[in-house]
C-alpha positions as CSV (number, residue, x, y, z in Angstrom):
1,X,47.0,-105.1,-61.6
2,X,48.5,-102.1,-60.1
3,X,45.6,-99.8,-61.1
4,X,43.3,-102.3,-59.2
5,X,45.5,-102.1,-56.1
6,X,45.9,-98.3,-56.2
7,X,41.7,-98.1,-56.1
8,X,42.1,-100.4,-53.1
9,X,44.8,-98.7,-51.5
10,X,42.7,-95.0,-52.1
11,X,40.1,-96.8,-51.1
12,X,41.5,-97.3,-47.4
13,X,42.4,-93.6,-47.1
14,X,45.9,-93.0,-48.8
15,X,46.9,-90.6,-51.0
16,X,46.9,-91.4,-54.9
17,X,50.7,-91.3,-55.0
18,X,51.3,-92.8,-51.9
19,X,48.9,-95.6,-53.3
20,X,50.6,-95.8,-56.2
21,X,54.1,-96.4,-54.7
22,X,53.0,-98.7,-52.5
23,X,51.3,-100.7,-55.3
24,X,54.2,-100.7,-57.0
25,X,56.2,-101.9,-54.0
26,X,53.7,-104.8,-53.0
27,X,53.5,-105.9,-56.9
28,X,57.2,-106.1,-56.8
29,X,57.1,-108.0,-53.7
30,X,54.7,-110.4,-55.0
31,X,56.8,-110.9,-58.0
32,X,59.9,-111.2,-55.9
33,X,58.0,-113.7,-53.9
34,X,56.7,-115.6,-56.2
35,X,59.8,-115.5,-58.8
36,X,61.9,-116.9,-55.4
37,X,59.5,-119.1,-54.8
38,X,59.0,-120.8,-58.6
39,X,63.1,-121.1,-58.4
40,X,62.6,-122.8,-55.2
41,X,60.5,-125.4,-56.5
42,X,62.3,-125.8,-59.7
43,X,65.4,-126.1,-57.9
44,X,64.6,-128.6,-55.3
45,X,62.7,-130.6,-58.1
46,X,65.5,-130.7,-60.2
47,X,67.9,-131.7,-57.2
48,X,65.5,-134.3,-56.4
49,X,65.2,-135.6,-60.0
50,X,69.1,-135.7,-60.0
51,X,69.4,-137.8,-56.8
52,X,66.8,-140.0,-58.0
53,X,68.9,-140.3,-61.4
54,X,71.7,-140.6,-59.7
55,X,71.1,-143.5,-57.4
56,X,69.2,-145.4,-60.3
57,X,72.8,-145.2,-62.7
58,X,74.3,-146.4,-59.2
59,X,71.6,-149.3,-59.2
60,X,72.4,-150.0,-63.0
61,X,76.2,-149.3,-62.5
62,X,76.5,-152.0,-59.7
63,X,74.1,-154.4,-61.5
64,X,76.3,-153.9,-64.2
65,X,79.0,-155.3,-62.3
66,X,77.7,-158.3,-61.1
67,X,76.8,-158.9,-64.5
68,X,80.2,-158.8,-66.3
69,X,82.2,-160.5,-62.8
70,X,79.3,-163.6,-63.5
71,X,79.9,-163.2,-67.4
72,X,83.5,-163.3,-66.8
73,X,83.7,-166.4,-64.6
74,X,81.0,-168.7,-67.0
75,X,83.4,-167.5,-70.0
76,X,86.4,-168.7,-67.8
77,X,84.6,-172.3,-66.7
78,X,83.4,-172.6,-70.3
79,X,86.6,-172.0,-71.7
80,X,88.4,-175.0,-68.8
81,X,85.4,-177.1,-70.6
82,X,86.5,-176.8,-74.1
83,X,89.8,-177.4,-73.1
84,X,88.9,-180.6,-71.3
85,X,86.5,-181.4,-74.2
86,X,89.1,-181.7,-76.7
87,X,91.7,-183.2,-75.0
88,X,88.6,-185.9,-74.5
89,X,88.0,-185.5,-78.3
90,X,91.7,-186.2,-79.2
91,X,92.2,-189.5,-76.5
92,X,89.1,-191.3,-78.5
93,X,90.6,-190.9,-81.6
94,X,92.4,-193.9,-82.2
95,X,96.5,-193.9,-83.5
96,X,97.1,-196.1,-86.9
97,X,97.9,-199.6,-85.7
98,X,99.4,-200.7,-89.1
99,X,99.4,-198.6,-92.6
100,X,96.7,-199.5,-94.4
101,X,94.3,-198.6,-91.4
102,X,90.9,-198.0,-93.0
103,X,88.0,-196.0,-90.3
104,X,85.9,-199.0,-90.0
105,X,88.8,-200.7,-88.3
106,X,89.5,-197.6,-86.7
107,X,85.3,-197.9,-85.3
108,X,86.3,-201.2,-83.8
109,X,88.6,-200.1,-81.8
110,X,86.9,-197.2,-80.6
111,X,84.3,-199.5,-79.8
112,X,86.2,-201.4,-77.7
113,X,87.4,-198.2,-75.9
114,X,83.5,-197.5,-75.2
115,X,83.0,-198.4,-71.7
116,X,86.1,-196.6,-70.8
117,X,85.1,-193.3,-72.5
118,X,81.7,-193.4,-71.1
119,X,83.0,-193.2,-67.7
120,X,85.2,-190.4,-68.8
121,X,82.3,-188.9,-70.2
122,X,80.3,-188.9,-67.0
123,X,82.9,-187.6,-65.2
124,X,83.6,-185.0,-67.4
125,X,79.9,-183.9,-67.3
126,X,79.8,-184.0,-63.2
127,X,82.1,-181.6,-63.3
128,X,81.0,-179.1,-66.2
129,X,77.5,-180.0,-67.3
130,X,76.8,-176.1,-65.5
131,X,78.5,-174.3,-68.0
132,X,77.6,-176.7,-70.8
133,X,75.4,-174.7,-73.8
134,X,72.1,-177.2,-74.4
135,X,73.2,-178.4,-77.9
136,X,76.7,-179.4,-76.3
137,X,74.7,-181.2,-73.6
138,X,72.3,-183.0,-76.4
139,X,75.2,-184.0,-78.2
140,X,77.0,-185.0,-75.1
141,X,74.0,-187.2,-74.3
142,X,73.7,-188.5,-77.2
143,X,77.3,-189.9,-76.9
144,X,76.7,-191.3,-73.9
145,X,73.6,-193.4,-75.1
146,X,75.6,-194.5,-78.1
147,X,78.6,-196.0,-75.7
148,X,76.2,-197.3,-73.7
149,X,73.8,-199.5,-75.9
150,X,77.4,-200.6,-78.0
151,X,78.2,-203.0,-75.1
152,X,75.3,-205.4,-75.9
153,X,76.5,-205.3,-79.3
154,X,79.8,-207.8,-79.2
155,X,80.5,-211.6,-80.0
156,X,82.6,-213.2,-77.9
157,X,85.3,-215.4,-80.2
158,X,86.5,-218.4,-77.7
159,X,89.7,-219.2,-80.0
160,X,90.8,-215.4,-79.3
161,X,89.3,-214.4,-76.1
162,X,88.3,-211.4,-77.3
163,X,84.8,-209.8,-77.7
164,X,84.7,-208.8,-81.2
165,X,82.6,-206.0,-82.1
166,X,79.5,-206.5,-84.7
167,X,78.8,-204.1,-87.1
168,X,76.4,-202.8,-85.2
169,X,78.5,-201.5,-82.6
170,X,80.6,-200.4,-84.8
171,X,77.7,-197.9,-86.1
172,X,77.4,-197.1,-82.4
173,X,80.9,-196.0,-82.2
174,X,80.7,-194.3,-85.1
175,X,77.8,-192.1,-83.8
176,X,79.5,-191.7,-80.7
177,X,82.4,-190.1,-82.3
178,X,80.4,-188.0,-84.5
179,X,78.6,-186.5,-81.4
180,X,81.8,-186.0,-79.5
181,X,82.9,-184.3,-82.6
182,X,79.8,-181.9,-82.7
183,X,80.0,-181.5,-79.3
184,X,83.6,-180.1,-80.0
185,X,82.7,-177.5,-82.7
186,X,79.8,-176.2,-80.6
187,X,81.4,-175.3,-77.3
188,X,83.8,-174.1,-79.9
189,X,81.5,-171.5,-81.0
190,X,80.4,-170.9,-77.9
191,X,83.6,-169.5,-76.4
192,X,84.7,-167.8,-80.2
193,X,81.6,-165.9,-79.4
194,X,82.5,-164.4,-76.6
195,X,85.9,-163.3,-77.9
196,X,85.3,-159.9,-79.8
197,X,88.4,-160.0,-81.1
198,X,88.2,-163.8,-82.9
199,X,85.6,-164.4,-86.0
200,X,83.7,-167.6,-86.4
C-alpha cells in the first residue's frame, strides 16, 4: 500500500523520499482514522447494547415485582380461606350425643344441619370463590348440590314433630361431608405448596 502511494505521490512531482514520508504519514493517518473510528462504533454499539440490556432487566426487574406482591397477596387470601374452610370443616362435624354414637347416627344429624351449612357454604364461597384452586371449587360444589337435594329427602313423624331423615339423605350427608373433607385436604396442599419450607 505504501509503494502504491509513493508512485502516486512521485507521480505528482515529489521527491522519492519526500513521497515516501508522506506515505507513511497518510497510511498512519488512515490507520489512526480508521482504528478511532472502528473504536467509535464499537463503543457506542456496545453502550447502546448495554442501555438496551439494561432497561429490559429493569422491564423484567419491575415485572418481577408485580409478580411476587400479586403472589404474595393470593398466598395470603388463600391462606384466610383454609383457615375459614376448616373451622367450616370442624362446625359440621357433629359432637357424640350419647356413647355408643355410631356415624350413621352421626349422618342424621348432619343431615338435619344441611340447610344451615349450605347457607354457610354460600357465603363462604361469595367471599373466597377468587382464590379458590378448581378441584376445591368442584368439591365445594359438589357439597352444595348434596345439601341441597338432602332436603326433599325427609319424613315428617306427626307423634314427634320432627322430620326424620331417610336413608337417602343420609347418603346425601354423607357425600357432603366427604366433599367438605376433600375440599379441606386440597386447599391444604395448595397453601403447603407454596411454603418452601413445609413438605407435603
Amino acid at each position: 500500500m505504501s509503494d502504491g502511494v509513493t508512485s502516486i505521490l512521485t507521480t505528482l512531482g515529489l521527491n522519492a523520499t519526500v513521497a515516501g514520508v508522506v506515505a507513511t504519514a497518510v497510511i498512519l493517518f488512515l490507520r489512526h482514522t480508521v482504528k478511532t473510528g472502528i473504536e467509535e462504533g464499537v463503543k457506542f454499539g456496545f453502550s447502546k447494547a448495554l442501555e438496551e440490556h439494561k432497561e429490559h432487566l429493569s422491564e423484567a426487574l419491575e415485572a418481577a415485582k408485580t409478580s411476587l406482591k400479586f403472589s404474595e397477596a393470593r398466598f395470603s387470601k388463600q391462606f384466610e380461606a383454609l383457615v375459614a374452610l376448616r373451622e367450616y370443616f370442624r362446625d359440621i362435624r357433629p359432637r357424640k350425643r350419647f356413647p355408643d354414637m355410631e356415624w350413621d347416627d352421626a349422618l342424621g344429624d348432619i343431615a338435619d344441619g344441611l340447610s344451615k351449612y349450605y347457607d354457610n357454604l354460600r357465603d363462604f364461597l361469595y367471599k373466597h370463590e377468587a382464590v379458590l384452586p378448581t378441584p376445591v371449587l368442584e368439591a365445594l360444589e359438589n357439597a352444595m348440590y348434596c345439601a341441597d337435594e338432602a332436603q326433599f329427602e325427609f319424613d315428617w313423624d306427626s307423634d314427634t314433630k320432627i322430620a326424620e331423615p331417610r336413608q337417602r339423605a343420609k347418603e346425601l350427608a354423607n357425600d357432603f361431608y366427604e366433599s367438605v373433607k376433600s375440599a379441606v385436604e386440597k386447599m391444604q396442599q395448595t397453601v403447603d405448596e407454596q411454603m418452601p419450607s413445609r413438605r407435603v
